[in-house]
N, C-alpha and C positions, 0 to 999 in steps of 0.2 A: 327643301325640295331636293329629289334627288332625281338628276339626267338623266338614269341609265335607259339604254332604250332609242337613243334619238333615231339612230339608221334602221330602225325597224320596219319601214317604209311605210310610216304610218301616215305622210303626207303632210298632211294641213297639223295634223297633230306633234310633226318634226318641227314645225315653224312656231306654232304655237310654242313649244318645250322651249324653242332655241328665244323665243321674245320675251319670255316669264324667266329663264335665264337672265336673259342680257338685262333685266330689271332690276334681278334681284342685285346682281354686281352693280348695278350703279348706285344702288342704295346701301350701301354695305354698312355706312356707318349705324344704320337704324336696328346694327342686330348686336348682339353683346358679343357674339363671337365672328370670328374668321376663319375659315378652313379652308386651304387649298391643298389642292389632293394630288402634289406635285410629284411626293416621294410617298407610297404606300404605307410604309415603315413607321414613318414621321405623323401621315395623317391619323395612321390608326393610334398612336402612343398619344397626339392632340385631343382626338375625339375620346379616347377615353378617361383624357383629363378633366376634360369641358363632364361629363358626367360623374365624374367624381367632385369636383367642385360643386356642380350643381345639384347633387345629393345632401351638401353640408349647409346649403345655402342657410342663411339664421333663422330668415323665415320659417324653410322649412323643419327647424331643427326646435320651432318654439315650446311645442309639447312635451318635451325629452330635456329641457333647460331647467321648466320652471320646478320642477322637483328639488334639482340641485339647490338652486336658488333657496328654495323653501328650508332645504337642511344650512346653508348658512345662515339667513334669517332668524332661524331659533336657536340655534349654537349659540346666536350673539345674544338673544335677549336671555336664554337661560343663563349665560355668564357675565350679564351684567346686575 
């Protein structure tokens, strides 16, 4: 979720924002990552590690594996 916006005088929808916030912080542990968006610098060099990471994840990497796999697999049987 991202806050931007709260003062836009949207009213009920400022409070709403501000209670779906203060949710999310109290739940923090139920998310794999943490951001806080203290130093601009910092959050952005963070966030674009958390998607680098998350790009290599093994799951998603399982298509692009099993190939390798497959060429040592037969390297072994052909040389044994």
């Amino acid at each position: 979720m991202v806050a931007s916006g709260l003062g836009d005088g949207g009213g009920s929808t400022d409070g709403r924002r501000l209670r779906d916030a203060a949710n999310e912080i109290r739940n923090y542990s139920a998310y794999d990552y943490v951001l806080i968006n203290k130093e601009l610098n910092q959050s952005d060099e963070t966030l674009a590690a958390i998607v680098r990471a998350e790009r290599v994840r093994r799951n998603r990497m399982e298509e692009q594996i099993r190939p390798i796999l497959e060429t040592f697999t037969d390297n072994v049987l052909k040389n044994t």
